[in-house]
N, C-alpha and C positions, 0 to 999 in steps of 0.2 A: 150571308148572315142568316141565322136560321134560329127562329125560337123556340129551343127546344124544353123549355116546361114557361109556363104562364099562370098564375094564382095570384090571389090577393096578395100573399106575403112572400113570394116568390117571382122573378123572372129572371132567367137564365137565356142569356144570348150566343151561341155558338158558332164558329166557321171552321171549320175544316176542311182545308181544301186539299180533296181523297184523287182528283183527277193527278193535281198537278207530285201529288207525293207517289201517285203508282207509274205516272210516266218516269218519271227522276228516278223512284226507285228500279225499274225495270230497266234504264239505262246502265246504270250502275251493274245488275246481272250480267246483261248485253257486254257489256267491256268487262267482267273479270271471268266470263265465260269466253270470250275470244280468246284473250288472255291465257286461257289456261290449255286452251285445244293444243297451241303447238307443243307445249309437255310433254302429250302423249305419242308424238308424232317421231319426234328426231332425239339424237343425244347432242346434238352440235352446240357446243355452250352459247353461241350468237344467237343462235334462237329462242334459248332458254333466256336469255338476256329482254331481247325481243317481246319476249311474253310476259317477262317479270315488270317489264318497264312498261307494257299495254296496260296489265291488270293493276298495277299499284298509282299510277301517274292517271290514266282513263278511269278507272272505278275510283280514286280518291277525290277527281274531279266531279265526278257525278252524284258521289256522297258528302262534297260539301254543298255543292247546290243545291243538297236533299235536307244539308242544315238550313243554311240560309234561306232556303225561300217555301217551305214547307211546314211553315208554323200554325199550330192550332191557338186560336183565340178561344177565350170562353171571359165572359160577361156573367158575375152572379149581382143582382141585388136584391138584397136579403132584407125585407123589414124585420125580422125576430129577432133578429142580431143587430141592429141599425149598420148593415154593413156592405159595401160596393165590394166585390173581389173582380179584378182583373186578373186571368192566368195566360202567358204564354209559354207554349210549346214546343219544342225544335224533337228533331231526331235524339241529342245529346243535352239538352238544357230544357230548364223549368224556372221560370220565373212567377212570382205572385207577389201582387200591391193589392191594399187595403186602402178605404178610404172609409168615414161615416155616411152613409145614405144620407143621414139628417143634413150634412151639409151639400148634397145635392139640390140645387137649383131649375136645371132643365138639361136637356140635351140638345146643341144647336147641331148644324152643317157649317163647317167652315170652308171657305171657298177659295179658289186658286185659278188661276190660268194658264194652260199649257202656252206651250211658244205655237202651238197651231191656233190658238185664240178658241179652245175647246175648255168650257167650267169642267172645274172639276173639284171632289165635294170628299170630304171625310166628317165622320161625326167626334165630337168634343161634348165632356159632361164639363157642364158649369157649373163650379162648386162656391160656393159662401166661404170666405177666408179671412180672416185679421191680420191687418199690416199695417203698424206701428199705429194702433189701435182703430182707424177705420175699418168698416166691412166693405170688401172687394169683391167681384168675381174672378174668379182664376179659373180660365180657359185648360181643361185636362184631354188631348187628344189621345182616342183610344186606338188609333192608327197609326205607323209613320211616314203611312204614304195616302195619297189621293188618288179619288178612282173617278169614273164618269160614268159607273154606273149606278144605280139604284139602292142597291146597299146600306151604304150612309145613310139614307133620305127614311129607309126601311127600319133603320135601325134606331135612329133617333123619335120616329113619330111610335116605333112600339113602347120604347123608354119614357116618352114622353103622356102616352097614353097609359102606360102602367104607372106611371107615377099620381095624374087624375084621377084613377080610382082607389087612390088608399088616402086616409087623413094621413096630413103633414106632420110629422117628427117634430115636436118643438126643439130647436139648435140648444146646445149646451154650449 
């Protein structure tokens, strides 16, 4: 995670992870370039078969792993707009949720334990909520998975730190 602008009324949290989408992508090359060498090679339809089933079965596999697991995060939150945006990214999809800054409370780590008995830690914004007229907090994880490394911990105490230097949002 990586803070890519920081202001008073501005902070922008971004991950993009460029290693794991140019290995994936370049697998995906790798097999519909095998794929296609025997084309040039033979007329024999078995091989043309051979090659069609490399490149479309091999490169489709390495182009969905290049969906699934090669997602750009991006974190805005916006005091001008009283506004949290969450975007995520894929090769083929675009997702974005909104929340109001003002009902941002903090940003914890929430904690978990592998079955090797290793913590492991993702960050969650704790947001102010009504339910059936009480105020609550409701725990909003900005991950769906846990990690053991630093991240989380990084991400939450910049959040948490940008939020200490601006006056609080009175809630509506």
């Amino acid at each position: 995670m990586k803070i890519s602008h920081n202001t008073a009324s501005l902070l922008i949290l971004d991950h993009v992870p460029w290693v794991l989408a140019m290995a994936l992508a370049s697998l995906f090359v790798l097999f519909v370039g095998i794929g296609l060498v025997p084309l040039g090679l033979s007329d024999e339809p078995m091989l043309w078969l051979f090659a069609f089933m490399f490149s479309v079965v091999g490169g489709g596999l390495w182009l969905l792993m290049l969906e699934l697991f090669a997602r750009r995060l991006q974190f805005v939150f916006d005091r001008n707009t009283d506004r949290i945006t969450i975007r995520r990214q894929s090769l083929f999809r675009r997702f974005e949720v909104n929340h109001k800054l003002s009902r941002l409370i903090e940003a914890r780590l929430q904690t978990d334990v592998s079955e090797g008995g290793q913590a492991l830690y993702r960050p969650v914004l704790v947001l102010h909520a009504m339910q059936k007229g009480k105020a609550i907090e409701k725990p909003m994880p900005l991950h769906d998975y846990f990690t053991s490394g630093s991240g989380p911990e990084n991400m939450c105490e910049a959040v948490n730190t940008w939020l200490s230097h601006i006056p609080k949002i009175p809630r509506n």
